[in-house]
C-alpha positions in Angstrom: 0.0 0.0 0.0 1.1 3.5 -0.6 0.0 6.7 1.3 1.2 10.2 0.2 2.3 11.8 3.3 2.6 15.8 2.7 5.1 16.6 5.5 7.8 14.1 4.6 10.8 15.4 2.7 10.2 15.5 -0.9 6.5 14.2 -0.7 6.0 16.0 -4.0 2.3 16.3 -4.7 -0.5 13.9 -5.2 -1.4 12.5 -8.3 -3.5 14.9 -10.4 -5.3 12.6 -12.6 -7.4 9.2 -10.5 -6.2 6.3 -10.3 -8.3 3.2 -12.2 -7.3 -0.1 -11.2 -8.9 -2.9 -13.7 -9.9 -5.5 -11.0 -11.0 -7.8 -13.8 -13.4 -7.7 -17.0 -16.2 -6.6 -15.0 -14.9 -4.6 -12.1 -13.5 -1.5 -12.5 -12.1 0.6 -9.3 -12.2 4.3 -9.4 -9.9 6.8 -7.1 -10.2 10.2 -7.2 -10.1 11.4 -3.3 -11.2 10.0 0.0 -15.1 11.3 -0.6 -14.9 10.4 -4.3 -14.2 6.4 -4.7 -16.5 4.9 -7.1 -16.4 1.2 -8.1 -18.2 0.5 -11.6 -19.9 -3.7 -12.1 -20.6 -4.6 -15.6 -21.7 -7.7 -15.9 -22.7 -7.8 -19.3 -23.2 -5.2 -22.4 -25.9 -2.7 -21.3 -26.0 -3.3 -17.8 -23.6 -1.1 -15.5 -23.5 -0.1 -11.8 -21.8 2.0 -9.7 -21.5 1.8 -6.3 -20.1 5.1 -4.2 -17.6 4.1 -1.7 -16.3 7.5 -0.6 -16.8 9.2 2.8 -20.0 11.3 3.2 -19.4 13.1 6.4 -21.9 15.1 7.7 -19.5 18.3 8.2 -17.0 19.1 6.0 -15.0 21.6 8.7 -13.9 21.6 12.1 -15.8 22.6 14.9 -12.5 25.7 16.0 -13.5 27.0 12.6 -17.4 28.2 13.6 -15.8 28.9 17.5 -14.4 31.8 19.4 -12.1 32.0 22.3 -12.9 34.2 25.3 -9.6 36.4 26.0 -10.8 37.8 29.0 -12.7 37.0 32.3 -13.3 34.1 34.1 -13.9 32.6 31.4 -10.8 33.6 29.5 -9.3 30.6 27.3 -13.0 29.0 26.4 -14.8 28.2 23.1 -18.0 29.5 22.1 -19.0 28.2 19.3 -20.6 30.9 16.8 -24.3 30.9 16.8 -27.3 32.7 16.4 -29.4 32.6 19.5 -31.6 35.4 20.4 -31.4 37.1 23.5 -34.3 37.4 26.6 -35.3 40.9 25.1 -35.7 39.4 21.6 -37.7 36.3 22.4 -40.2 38.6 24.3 -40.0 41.3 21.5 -41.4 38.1 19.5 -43.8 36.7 21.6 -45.4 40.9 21.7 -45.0 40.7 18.3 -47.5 37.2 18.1 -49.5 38.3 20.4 -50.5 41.5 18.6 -50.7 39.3 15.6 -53.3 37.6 17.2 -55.4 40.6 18.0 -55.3 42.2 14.9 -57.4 39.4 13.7 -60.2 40.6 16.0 -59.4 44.7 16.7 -57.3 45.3 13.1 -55.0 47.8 12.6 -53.9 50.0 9.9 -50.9 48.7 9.6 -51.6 45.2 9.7 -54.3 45.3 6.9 -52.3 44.8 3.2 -55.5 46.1 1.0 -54.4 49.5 0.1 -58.0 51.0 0.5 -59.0 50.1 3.3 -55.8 50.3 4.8 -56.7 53.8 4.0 -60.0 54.2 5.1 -59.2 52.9 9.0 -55.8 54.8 9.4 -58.3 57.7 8.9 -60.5 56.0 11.4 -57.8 55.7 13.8 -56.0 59.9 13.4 -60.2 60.5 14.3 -60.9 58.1 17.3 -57.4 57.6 18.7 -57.5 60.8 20.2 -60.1 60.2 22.5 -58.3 57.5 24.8 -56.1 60.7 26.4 -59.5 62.5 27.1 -60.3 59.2 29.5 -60.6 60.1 33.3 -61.6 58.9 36.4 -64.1 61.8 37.8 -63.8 62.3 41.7 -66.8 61.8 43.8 -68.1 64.2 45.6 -70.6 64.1 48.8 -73.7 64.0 46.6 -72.6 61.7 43.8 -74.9 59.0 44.6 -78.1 61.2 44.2 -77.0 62.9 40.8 -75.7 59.8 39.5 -79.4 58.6 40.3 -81.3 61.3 38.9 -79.2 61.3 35.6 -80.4 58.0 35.4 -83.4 58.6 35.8 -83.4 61.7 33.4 -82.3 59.0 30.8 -85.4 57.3 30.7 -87.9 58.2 28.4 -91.6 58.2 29.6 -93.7 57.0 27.1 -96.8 59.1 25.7 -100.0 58.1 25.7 -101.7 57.3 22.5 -105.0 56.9 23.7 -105.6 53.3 22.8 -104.8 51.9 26.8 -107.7 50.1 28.6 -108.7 51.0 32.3 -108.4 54.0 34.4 -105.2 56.1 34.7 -103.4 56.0 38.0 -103.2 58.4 40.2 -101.5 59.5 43.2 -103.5 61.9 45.3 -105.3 62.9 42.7 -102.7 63.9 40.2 -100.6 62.0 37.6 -98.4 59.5 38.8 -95.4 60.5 35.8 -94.6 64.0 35.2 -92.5 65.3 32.6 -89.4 64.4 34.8 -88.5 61.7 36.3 -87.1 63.1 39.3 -90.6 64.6 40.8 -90.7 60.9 41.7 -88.1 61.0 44.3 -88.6 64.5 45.4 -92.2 62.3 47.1 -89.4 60.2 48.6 -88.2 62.8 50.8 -89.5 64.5 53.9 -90.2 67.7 53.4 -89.4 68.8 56.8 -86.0 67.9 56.6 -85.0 67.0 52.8 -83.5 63.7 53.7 -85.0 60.1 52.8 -87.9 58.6 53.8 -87.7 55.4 56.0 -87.7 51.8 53.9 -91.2 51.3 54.8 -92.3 54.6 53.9 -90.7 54.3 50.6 -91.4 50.8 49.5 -95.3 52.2 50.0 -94.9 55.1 48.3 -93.7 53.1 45.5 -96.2 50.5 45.8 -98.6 53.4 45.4 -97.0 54.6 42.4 -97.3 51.6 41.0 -100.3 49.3 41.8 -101.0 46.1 40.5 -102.7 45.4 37.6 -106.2 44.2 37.9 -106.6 41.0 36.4 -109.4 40.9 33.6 -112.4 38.4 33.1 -110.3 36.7 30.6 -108.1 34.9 33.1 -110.4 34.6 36.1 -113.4 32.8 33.6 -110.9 30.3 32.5 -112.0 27.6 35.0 -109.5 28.4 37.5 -106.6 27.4 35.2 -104.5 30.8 35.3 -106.0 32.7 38.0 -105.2 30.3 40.9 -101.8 30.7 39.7 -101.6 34.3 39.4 -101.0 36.9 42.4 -103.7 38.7 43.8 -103.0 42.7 43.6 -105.3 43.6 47.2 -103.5 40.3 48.6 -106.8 37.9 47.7 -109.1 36.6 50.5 -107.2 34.7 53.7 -108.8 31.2 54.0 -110.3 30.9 57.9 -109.1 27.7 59.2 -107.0 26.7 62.3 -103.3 25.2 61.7 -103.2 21.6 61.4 -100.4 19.5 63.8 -97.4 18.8 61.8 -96.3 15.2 62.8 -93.2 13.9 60.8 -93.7 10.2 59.8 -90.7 8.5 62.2 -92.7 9.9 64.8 -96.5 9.1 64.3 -96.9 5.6 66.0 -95.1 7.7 68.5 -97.8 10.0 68.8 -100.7 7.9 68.3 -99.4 5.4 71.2 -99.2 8.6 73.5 -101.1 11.8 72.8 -104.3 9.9 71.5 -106.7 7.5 73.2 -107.6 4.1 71.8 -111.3 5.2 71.0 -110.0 8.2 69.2 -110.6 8.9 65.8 -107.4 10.3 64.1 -107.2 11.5 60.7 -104.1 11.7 58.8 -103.6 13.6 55.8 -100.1 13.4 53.8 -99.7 16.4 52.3 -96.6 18.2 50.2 -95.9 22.0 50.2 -94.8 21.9 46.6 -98.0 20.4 45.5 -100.9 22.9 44.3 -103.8 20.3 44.8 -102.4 19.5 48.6 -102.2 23.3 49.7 -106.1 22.9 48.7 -106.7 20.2 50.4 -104.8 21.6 53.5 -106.6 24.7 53.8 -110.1 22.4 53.4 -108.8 20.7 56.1 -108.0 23.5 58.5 -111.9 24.8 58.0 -112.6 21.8 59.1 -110.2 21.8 62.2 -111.7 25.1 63.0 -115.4 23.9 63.0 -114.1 20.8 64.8 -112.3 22.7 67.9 -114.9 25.2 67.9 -117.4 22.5 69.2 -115.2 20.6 71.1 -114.9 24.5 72.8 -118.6 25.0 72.9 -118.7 21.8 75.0 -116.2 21.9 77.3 -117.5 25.5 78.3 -119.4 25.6 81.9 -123.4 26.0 81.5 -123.3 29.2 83.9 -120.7 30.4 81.2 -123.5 30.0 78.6 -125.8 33.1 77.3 -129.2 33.0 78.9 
């Protein structure tokens, strides 16, 4: 074997032209450098392969030649190698830069759009508008902020005209109209007039309550065999049933009861009822009428004759 060797005495210089070496009639070894060694199989006429046998390195240079050395510092004598890596500031500069990519999908601005007319159109929109976000301020309260704060509220709501097509009698309160032309003679009512501060909660929740009654229900709903109007709230508060309370017994404790608070020749009735049940709050209040009429004889006959009206 022979091996040119460049730093012996008169090495001369490698061969300029490669070196073929006929192994036999059909293989034929090629040698051009170390990355460049080809070997060429013919079997027969029109068939012919080559197979590469050079080095295929995955880096061609050394690793000093992309490296650095630090000269000074603690650090002084070390390699770094040479590459791009972006800094803390950068990174976040790209992640503000994403983000604001993101909401430009939603909240666009001019200089994110790429259509040259409407690019246009909102950087006009933006010199107009953007000069209101400096003119953005918190305002300071002062002792009465609550009560202006309330009547500009109130100043914001329209009342609505009549139009003469409403059916029933207009409201009053004490004889005049219940809305004037501003809203704020509402809570001036509010008020005593002695004094000029607020009403009690009572006193206001009736002087609203007066302001604004309850509709009165039409024949419409209270014809409709009893399917709406037992369902809907009486304005005046409806008529109380008269009855007396029945006992409330729960059911781990009834044999309880019946083995000591009643006799044996007792008659007891027992009604199972549910609060959340519209036909047993009916039954319930039958059944306190009848607890009524029931205790007011057993009353009538437990009183003393003398105690009796002549």
């Amino acid at each position: 074997t022979w091996r040119w060797d460049p730093k012996v005495q008169r090495a001369g210089s490698p061969p300029t032209e490669s070196i073929v070496i006929h192994l036999n009639d059909s293989l034929v070894f090629t040698y051009r450098d170390r990355s460049s060694i080809s070997i060429k199989f013919a079997p027969c006429l029109g068939i012919a392969v080559d197979f590469a046998c050079g080095e295929r390195l995955r880096r061609t240079t050394s690793y000093f030649d992309h490296a650095h050395r630090v000269l000074e510092g603690p650090h002084r004598g070390k390699l770094l190698i040479d590459q791009v890596v972006p800094t803390l500031q950068q990174r976040q500069k790209r992640i503000e830069l994403n983000s604001l990519e993101k909401r430009s999908k939603q909240r666009p601005r001019s200089n994110d759009l790429g259509h040259d007319e409407i690019k246009r159109i909102v950087s006009t929109l933006e010199s107009k508008f953007d000069g209101y976000e400096g003119c953005r301020v918190t305002p300071a309260s002062d002792g009465n902020w609550r009560e202006k704060a309330h009547l500009q509220s109130l100043r914001e709501i329209p009342i609505l005209p009549t139009t003469g097509h409403e059916v029933g009698r207009t409201p009053t309160l004490f004889g005049s109209a219940m809305q004037a032309n501003d809203a704020s003679e509402t809570l001036k009512r509010l008020k005593n007039e002695a004094n000029g501060k607020w009403l009690g909660s009572v006193e206001i929740h009736e002087k609203i309550a007066l302001e604004n009654p309850g509709l009165p229900r039409t024949g419409r709903l209270t014809n409709a065999s009893g399917r709406y109007s037992q369902e809907l709230p009486v304005a005046d508060g409806g008529v109380k049933p008269v009855g007396e309370r029945l006992l409330t017994v729960p059911g781990a404790k009834l044999d309880v009861f019946l083995r000591e608070k009643c006799a044996d020749d007792e008659l007891v009735v027992v009604a199972c009822l549910r609060a959340d049940d519209r036909q047993s709050r009916t039954t319930e209040a039958m059944l306190e009428q009848v607890q009524l009429i029931l205790s007011e004889r057993k009353r009538n006959l437990e009183r003393p004759a003398s105690a009796l009206p002549e």
